[in-house]
C-alpha positions in Angstrom: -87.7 15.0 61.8 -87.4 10.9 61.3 -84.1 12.1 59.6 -82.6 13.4 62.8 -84.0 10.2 65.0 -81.1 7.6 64.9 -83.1 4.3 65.4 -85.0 5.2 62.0 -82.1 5.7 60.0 -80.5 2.7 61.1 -83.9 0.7 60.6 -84.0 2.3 56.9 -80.0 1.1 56.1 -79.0 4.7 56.5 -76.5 4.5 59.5 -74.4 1.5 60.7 -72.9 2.9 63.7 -74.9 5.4 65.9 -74.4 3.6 69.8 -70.9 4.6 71.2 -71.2 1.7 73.7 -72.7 -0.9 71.7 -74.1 -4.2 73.7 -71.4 -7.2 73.0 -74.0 -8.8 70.4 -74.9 -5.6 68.2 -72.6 -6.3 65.7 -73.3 -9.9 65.2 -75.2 -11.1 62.1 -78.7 -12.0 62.2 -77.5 -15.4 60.5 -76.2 -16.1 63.9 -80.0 -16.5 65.6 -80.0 -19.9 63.6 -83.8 -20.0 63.3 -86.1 -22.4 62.2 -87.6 -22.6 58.9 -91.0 -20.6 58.8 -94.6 -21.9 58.2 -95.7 -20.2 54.8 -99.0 -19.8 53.6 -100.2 -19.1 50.1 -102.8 -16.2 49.7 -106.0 -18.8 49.0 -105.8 -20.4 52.2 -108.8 -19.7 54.4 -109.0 -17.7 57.8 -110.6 -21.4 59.0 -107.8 -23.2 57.3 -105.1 -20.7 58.3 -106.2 -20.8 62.1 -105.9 -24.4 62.1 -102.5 -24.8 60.3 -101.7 -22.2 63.1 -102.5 -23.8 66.1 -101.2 -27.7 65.3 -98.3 -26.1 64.4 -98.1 -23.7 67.2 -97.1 -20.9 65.2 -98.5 -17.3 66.2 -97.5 -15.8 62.9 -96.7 -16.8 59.6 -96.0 -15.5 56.1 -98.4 -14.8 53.3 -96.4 -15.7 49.9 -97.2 -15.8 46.5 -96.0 -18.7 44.5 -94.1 -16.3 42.4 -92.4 -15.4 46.0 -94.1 -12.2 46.1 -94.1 -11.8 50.2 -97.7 -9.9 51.0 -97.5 -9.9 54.5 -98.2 -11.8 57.8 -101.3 -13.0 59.3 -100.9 -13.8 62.8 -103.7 -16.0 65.0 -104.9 -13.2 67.2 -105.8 -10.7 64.3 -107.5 -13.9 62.7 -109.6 -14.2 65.0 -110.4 -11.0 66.3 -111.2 -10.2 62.8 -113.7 -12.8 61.9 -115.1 -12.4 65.7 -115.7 -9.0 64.6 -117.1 -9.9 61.4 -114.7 -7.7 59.4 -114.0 -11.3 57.9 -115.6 -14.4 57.5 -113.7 -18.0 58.0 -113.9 -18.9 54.4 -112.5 -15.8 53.5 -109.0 -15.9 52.0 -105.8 -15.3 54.5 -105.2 -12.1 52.4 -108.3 -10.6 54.1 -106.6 -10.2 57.5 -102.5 -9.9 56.8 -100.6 -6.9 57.8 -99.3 -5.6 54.8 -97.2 -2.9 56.4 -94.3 -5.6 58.2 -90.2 -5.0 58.3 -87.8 -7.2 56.5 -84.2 -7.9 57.6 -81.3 -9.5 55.7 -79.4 -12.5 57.1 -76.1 -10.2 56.4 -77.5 -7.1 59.1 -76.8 -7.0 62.2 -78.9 -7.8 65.5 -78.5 -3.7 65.8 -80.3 -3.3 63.1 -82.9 -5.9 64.3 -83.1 -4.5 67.4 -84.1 -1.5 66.4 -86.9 -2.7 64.4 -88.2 -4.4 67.0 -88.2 -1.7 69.4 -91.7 -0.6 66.7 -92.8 -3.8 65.2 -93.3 -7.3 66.9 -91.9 -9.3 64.1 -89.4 -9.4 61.2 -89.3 -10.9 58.2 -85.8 -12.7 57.4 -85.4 -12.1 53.3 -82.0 -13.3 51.3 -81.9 -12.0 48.2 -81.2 -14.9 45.2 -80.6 -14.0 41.9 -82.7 -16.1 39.5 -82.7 -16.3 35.6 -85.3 -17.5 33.2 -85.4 -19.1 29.7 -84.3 -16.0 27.5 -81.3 -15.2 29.9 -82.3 -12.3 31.8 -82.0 -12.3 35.4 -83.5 -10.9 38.3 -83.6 -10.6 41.9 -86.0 -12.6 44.3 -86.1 -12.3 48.2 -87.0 -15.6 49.7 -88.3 -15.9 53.3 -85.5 -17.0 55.3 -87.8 -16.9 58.6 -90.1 -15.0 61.3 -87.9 -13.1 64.4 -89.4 -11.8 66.9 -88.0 -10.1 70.0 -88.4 -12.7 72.1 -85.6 -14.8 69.7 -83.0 -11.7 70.1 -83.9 -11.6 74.1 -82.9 -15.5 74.0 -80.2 -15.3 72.0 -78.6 -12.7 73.8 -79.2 -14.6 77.3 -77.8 -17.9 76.1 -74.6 -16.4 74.6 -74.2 -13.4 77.3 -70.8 -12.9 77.8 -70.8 -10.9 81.1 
């Protein structure tokens, strides 16, 4: 049934064009959202640590990257704490502990369409480009790099700043 439900196959790359009366900003590129470079995290940082980093920050979610640039998922503050409040985790546990590993990513090439139907099920995206990187012996391959965190709340100010009504 997800094959006949439009929103999924545009979330999965699988249509472009479903809305006849798209909103003035659907076509635009995420690109266009000019966010802010996002906080990372490397796997061994604590719960206590990652909490902290957090909060002077003021970031509600960030990243979980491998230094190979593996992305793992996102931790976000309030499943950090609930989590160690619950004692499903303890605050010297390692960030991996409490990350969602099941998160949507978005190029910076899509389109706010396509971001918008993500976020009509998730509360966050993660922006990837792709780079193609080589090593010593020649052979390449390809590497997403975290671009940045989007959330609805950037597309609802986006769109209110630029409104062209």
């Amino acid at each position: 049934s997800k094959f006949l439900n439009d929103k999924w196959m545009i979330k999965n790359g699988f249509l472009n064009d479903v809305q006849e009366h798209k909103p003035w900003w659907w076509n635009i590129k995420v690109q266009k959202l000019n966010l802010s470079a996002p906080l990372i995290l490397l796997p061994e940082v604590s719960c206590q640590k990652a909490i902290e980093i957090l909060q002077e920050k003021g970031y509600d979610q960030a990243p979980v990257v491998a230094e190979s640039g593996l992305i793992l998922g996102m931790v976000t503050l309030s499943n950090t704490l609930t989590s160690v409040l619950a004692g499903n985790a303890e605050f010297s546990d390692p960030v991996t502990k409490v990350i969602y590993d099941q998160f949507s990513k978005i190029g910076l090439e899509d389109s706010l369409g396509k971001l918008s139907c993500i976020l009509e099920n998730d509360h966050f995206a993660i922006v990837v480009h792709e780079q193609m990187q080589f090593n010593g012996n020649g052979s390449s391959f390809m590497k997403q790099m975290v671009f940045g965190v989007v959330t609805a709340m950037d597309l609802l100010t986006f769109v209110s700043r630029n409104d062209k009504k």
